[in-house]
C-alpha positions as CSV (number, residue, x, y, z in Angstrom):
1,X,0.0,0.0,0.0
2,X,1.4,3.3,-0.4
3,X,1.3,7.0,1.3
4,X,0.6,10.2,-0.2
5,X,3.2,12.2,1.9
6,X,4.2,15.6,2.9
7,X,6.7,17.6,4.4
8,X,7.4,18.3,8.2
9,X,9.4,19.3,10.5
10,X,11.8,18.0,13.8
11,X,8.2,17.4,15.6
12,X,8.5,13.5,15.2
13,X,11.8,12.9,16.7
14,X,10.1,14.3,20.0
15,X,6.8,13.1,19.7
16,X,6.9,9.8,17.4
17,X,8.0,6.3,17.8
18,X,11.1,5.7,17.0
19,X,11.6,3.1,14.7
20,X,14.7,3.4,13.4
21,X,17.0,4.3,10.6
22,X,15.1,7.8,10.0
23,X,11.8,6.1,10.4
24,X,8.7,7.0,13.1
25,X,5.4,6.3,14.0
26,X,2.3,8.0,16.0
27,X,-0.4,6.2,16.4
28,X,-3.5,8.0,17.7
29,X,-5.2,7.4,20.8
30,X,-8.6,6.8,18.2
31,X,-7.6,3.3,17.2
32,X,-8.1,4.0,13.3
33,X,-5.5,6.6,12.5
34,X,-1.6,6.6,12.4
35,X,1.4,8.6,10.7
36,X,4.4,7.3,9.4
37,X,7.4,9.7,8.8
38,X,11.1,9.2,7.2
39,X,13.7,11.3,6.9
40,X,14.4,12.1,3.3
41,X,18.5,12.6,2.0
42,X,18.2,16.3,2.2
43,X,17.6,15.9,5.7
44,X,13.6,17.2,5.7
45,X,10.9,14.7,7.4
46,X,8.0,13.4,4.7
47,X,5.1,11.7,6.3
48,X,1.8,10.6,5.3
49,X,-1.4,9.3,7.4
50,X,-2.1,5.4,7.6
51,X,-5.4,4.2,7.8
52,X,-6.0,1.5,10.7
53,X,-9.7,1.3,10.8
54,X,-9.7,-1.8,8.3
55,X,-12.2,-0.3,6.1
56,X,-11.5,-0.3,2.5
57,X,-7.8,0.2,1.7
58,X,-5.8,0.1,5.6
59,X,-3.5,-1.4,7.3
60,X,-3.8,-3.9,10.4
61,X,-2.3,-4.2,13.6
62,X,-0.7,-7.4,14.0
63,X,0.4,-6.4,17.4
64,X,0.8,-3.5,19.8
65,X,3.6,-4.2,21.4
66,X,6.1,-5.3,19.9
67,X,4.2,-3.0,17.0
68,X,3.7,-4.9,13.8
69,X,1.6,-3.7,10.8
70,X,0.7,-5.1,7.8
71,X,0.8,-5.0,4.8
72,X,4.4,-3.1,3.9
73,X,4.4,0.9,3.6
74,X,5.8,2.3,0.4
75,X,6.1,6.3,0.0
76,X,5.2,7.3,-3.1
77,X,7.0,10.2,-3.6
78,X,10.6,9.4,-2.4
79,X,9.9,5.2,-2.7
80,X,11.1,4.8,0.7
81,X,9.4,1.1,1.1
82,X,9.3,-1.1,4.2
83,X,8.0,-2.8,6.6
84,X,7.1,-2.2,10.7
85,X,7.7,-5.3,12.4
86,X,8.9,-6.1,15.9
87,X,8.8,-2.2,16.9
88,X,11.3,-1.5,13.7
89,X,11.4,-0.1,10.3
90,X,12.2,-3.3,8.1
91,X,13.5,-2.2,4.4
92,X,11.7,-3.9,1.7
């Protein structure tokens, strides 16, 4: 599945989950919604939201903790593709 992403700034080193390797998530308290962000090679932060509801096109929660989602996450602008498994980002 893929993101439409967008540009931001520092605010996902403090408030996201680390992941790794330039790579963060924040899922909200909601249930259905979550962000991923990656640091791009110039240094700016793209992220995009991902759907968790399981309604039409989203992604599932395998697991909360160690956080695991399926299916893989592909950015569509910079082709940044992976996969969150075991609380880390997981190149594709």
């Amino acid at each position: 599945m893929t993101i439409v992403s967008r540009y931001a700034g520092e605010w996902w080193q403090e408030n996201g989950t680390d992941l790794g390797d330039g790579h963060w998530i924040q899922l909200l308290e909601d249930g259905v919604t979550g962000y991923f962000a990656h640091r791009n090679p110039d240094g700016s932060i793209c992220w995009g939201r991902i759907p968790l509801s399981g309604l039409g096109e989203s992604w599932k929660i395998v697991s909360r903790e160690p956080l695991t989602i399926e299916p893989s996450i592909l950015c569509e602008t910079h082709g940044v593709h992976g996969f969150i498994r075991d609380g880390k980002w997981v190149p594709a």
